[in-house]
N, C-alpha and C positions, 0 to 999 in steps of 0.2 A: 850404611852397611849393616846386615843383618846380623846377628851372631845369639848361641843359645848360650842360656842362662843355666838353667837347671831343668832336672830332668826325674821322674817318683816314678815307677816300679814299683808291682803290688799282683801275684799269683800267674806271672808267666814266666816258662821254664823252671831253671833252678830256685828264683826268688817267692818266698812263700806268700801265700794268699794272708796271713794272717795280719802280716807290719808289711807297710812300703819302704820302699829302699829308693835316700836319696841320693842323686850326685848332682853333684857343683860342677861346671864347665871353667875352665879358667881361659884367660883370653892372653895371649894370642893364642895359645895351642895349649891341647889336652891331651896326656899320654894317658893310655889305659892297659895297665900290665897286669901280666897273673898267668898261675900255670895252666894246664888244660883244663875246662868242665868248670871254671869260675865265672864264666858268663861275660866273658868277653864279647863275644860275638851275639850273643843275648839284647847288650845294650843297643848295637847295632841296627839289630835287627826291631827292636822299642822303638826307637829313632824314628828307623824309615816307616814304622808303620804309624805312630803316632802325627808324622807329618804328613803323608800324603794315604795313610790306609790301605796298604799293600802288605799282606801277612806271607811271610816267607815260605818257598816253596816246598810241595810236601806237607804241610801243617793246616791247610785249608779242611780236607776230609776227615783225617782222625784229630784232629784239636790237639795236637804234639807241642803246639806254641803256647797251649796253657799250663798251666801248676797240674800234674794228675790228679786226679781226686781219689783213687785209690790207695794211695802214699798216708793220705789222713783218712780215710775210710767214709768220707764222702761221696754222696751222689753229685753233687754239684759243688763249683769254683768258679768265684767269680774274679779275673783279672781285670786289674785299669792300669793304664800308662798315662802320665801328665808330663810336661813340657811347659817350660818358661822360656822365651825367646824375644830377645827385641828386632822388630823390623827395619826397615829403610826408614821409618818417617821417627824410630828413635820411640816408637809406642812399644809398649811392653804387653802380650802376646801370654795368654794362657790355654794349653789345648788340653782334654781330657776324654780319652776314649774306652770303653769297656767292651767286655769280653763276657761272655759266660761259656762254662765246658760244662755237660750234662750225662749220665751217665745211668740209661734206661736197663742195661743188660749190660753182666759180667760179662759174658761171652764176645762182646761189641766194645771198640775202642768209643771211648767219648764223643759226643756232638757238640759243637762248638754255635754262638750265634753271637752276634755283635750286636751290642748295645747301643744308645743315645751317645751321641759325641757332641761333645758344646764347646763352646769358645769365649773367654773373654778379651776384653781388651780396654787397656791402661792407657788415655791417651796424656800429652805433658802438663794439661791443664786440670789433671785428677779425674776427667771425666771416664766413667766406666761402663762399656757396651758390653753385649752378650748375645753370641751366635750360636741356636741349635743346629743341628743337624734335618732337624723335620722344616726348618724355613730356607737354607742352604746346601751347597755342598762344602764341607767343612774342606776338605781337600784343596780344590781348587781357590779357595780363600785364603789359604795357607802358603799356595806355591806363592799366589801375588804377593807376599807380604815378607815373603824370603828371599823376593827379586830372580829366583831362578825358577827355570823348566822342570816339570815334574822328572823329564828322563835326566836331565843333570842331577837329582836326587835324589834316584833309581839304580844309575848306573855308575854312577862317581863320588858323590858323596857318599850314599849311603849304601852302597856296594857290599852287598853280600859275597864275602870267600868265594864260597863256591860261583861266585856267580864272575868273578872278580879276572878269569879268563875269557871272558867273551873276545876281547881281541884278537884273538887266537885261532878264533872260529872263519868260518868257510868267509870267501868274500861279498857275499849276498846280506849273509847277516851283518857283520861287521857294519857295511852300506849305510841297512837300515838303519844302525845305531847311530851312524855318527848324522845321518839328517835328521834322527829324535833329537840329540847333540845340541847341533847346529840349527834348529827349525828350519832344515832345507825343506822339508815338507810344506811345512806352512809359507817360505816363500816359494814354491811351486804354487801352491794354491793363490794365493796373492798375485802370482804374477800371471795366474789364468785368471781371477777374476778382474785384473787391470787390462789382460787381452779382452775377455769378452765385455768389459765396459767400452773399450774403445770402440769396437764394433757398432757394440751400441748405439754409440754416440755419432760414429761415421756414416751409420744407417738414418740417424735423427738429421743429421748434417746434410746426407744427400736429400731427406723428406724435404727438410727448411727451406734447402736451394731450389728445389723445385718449385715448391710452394711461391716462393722468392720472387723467379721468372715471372709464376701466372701471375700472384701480385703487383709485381711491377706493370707488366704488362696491361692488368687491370688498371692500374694509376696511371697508365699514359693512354690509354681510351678514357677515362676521369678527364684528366686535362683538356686533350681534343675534346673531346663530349659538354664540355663545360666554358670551352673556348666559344664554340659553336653555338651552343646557347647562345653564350654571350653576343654574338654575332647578328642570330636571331631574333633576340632584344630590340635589339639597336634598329635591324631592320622594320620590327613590326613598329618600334616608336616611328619611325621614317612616314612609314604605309601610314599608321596612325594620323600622324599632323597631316599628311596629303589625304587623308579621307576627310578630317576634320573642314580641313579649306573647302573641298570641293561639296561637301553639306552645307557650309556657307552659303557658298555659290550657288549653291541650289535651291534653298529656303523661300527666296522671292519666288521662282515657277513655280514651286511648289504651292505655295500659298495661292497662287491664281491660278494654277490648274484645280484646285480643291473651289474657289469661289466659283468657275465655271462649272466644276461637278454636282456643286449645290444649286443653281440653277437648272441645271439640266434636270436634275431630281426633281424640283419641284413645277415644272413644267412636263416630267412624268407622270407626276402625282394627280395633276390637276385634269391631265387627260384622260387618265383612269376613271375618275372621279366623276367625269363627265358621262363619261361611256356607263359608267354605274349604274350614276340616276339616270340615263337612259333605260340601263334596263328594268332598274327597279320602276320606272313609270310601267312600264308596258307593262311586267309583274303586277303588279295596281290594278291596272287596267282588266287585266283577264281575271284576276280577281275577282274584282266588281261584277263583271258578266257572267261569272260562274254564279257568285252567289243570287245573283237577281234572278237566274232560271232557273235552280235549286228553293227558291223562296214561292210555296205554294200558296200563303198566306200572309200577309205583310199585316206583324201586328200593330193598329191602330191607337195604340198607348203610348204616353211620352216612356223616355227613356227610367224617371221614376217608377213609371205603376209597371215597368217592365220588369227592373230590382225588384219591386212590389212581389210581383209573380215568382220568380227565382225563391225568394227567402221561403214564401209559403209553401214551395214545394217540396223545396230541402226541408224544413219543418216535419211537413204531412212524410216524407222518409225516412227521417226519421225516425218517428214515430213509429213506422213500422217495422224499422228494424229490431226497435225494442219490445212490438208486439210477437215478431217471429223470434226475437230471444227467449220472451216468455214463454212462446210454445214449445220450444228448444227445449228447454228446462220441465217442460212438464212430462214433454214427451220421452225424456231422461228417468224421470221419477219411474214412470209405468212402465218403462221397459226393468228397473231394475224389480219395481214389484212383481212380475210375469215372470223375471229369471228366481225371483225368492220360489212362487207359487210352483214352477216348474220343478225346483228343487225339491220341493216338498212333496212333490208328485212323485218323482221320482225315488225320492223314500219310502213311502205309502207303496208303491212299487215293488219295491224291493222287500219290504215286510209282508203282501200279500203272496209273494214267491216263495217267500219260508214258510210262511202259513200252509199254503198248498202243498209243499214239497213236507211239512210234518202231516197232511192228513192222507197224503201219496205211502210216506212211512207206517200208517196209524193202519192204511185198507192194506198194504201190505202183509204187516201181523198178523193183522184178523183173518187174512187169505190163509198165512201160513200156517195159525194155532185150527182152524178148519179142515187145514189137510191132514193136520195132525190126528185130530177127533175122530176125522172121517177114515182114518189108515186103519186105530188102534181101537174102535170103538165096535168093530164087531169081532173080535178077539171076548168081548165079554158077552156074546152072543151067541156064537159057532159053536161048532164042535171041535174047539183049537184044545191049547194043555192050561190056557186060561181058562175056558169053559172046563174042564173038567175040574180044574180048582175052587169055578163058581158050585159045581154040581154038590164038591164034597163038604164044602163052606161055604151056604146060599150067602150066612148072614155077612161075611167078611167081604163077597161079592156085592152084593147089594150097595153095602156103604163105601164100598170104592166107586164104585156106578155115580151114585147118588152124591159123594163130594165132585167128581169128576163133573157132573151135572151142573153143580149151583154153582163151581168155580168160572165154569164155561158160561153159565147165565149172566155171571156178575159182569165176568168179562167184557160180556155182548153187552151189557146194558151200559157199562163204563163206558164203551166204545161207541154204543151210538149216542150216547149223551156229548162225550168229545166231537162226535162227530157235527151234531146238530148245532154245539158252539162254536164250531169254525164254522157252519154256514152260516150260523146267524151274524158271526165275527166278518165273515168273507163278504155278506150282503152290508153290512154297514161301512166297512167300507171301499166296495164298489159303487156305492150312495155316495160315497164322500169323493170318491173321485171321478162319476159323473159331476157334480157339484163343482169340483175344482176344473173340470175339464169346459164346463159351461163357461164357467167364471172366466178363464183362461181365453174359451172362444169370443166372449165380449169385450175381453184388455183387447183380442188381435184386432178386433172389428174396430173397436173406440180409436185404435195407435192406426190402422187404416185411414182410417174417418182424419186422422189429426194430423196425419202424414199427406193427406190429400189437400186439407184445407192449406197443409204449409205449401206443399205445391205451389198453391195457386195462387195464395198471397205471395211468394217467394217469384215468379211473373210477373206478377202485377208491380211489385215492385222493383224489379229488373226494368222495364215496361215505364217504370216514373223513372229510374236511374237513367235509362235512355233518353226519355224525353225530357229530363233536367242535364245531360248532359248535353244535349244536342241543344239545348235553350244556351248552354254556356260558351258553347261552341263557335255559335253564331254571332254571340255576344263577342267574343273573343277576335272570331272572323273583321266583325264589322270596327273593332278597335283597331285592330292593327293594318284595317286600309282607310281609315278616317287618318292612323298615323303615317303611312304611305303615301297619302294624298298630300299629308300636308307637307312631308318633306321636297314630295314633287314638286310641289307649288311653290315650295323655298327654293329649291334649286332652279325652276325654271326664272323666276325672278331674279336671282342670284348669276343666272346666265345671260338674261336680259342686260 
């Protein structure tokens, strides 16, 4: 059983903010007397708020439940309430809540804000815990440890006067109180979520059972399905031992139907065989005829001085292939010499075009400085505003004339001496490249000349490649009906 111990008081209502103010609770019962405006109903109201944090009504907005601060001429007061209470389990219960009241503007009743609320706790073996407010709610820590419902200690224990008529009130409210009371509420709710668990459970119930059926159902196609096997087993061992017996039984046929199958084979064999070397004679034979009438001259050598002849030919080809390689390679060399010489032509070329096209430049000028002479040189002649300038100063005339003269000589004589150096320039080398052009026309004629002679050795020994092929041929021919013949002759012997 619960029961409070004591209880400090410290800057709410009457009680000054400066000292706390304690009381003692005596057990079993605590009378609390005194005339009006002594803080009867003060303590009360400590009480309920120190235990579950409910500040009595009206005193939330202007901060009425604090010390005024205007009484001491203070902007600010701070209240706390503390509580000593042992709980059910006989552990000793310290609660402490703070208040501040604030006061911005005369003209404005105080603001009030509630401070850090902590908790300790005494358990019987000395050990000492501690609950804030910022890890809990201090409240509802408080109702469990006093064994009763916040509204049994809202509305009956710590029953505010004024408040202390709700019985009285309409029958709706009354209701409400008494299933706060009674936690008719919370068993409504309880008893809706034991309704909606059963459902639950009768919805899982009918899933199960059905599930149930098909399982079942499942496990007795298992069984038949597996009996059946079983069945099948047994059967194929059955079929098995009677296949087994009757391979027995069959092994002797079988074996002499295989030793007559091997005879009959090789009495295939031998008939083919026959028919073969038949045709392979006759094959032989037209052989032989063919090459006897194909043979224009039968040569009169044994079979060595015939190898004899063979080696020497292959030899002498040799030879000439390594002679038309060397032409190869020469005829390589002088073509690339002809493409240097050509290139080089074709430079000399190209320099003889600038050459031309600067003395095209050079008779250009001299055309144009001529027209010029020729436009302005009888101005110092006539009777233009020149001439009358010659008239009135011969001598200033004169030596205009007369530089105008030698400049124009030097000119021409500049111009034909350039001139006469690109001919001479131009003649040496179009010397030089009839020269290369000669030179050029004898690589063609010489790479003619050596292109023809490959030719013709490149025939001629095409021309030995044939007639040492055709020597090998015959050779070849005549081996393999010498090999023909003899097998003929084995097999006809063989057939004898």
């Amino acid at each position: 059983m619960s029961s409070l111990l004591k209880m400090s008081i410290q800057g709410v209502r009457s009680f000054g903010p400066d000292k706390s103010q304690l009381i003692e609770f005596e057990s079993p019962l605590t009378l609390i007397l005194g005339p009006n405006g002594t803080g009867k109903t003060t303590i009360i109201e400590c009480l309920k708020y120190v235990t579950i944090g409910e500040l009595p009504s009206g005193s939330k907005v202007g901060a009425t439940f604090i010390y005024d601060p205007k009484l001491v001429h203070e902007t600010e007061i701070k209240a706390k309430v503390s509580i000593q209470f042992s709980d059910t389990k006989s552990r000793v219960n310290t609660i402490s809540r703070s208040m501040v009241a604030t006061i911005k503007d005369d003209k404005k009743p105080p603001t009030m804000k509630s401070l850090d609320a902590s908790m300790k706790c005494l358990d019987p073996n000395g050990k000492i815990t501690s609950i804030s407010s910022r890890c809990t709610e201090i409240g509802q820590e408080v109702v469990s440890r006093l064994g009763v419902s916040k509204s049994v200690i809202e509305n009956v224990i710590f029953c505010h006067q004024e408040d202390s008529n709700w019985p009285l009130q309409e029958a709706k409210f009354v209701k409400q109180k008494f299933d706060d009371l009674f936690a008719a509420s919370r068993y409504v709710k309880a008893l809706d979520a034991v309704r909606k668990c059963k459902q639950d459970q009768d919805s899982k119930v009918k899933q199960f059972t059905a599930e149930l059926r098909h399982l079942q159902r499942n496990c007795d196609e298992a069984k038949k399905t597996k009996k059946e096997a079983s069945q099948i087993e047994l059967n194929i061992k059955v079929e098995t031992d009677a296949l087994e017996k009757l391979k027995n039984d069959l092994d002797p046929i079988t074996n002499e139907i295989e030793q007559v199958r091997k005879k009959f084979d090789e009495f295939v064999k031998l008939e083919n065989d026959l028919k073969f070397s038949a045709q392979r004679k006759e094959e032989c034979e037209n052989l032989i005829k063919n090459l006897l009438q194909n043979i224009t001259k039968e040569f009169d050598g044994s079979d060595q001085e015939l190898q004899i002849s063979i080696s020497n030919a292959e030899e002498l080809l040799e030879n000439r292939k390594k002679a038309s390689s060397q032409k190869e390679t020469d005829i390589s060399v002088q073509e690339r010499d002809i493409s240097r010489i050509l290139t080089k032509k074709e430079k000399l070329q190209s320099q003889l075009t600038e050459f031309r096209m600067i003395i095209k430049n050079q008779q250009e000028a001299t055309e144009k400085r001529t027209q010029i002479f020729t436009k302005h040189y009888p101005l110092f002649h006539e009777g233009s505003t020149v001439a009358s300038c010659e008239v009135e100063d011969d001598y200033k005339a004169k030596r205009v004339l007369s530089g105008f003269e030698s400049v124009h000589k030097e000119r021409m004589q500049s111009l034909e001496k350039n001139r006469s150096d690109l001919e001479a320039e131009e003649k040496k080398i179009q010397t030089w490249l009839n020269e290369v052009s000669n030179e050029a026309a004898k690589l063609d004629q010489q790479l003619k000349s050596t292109k023809e002679n490959l030719r013709a050795k490149t025939e001629k020994m095409k021309s030995l490649e044939r007639r040492l092929q055709s020597a090998s041929d015959i050779q070849s021919r005549i081996d393999q009906v010498k090999l023909k013949l003899s097998e003929a002759v084995r097999l006809n012997g063989a057939k004898l």
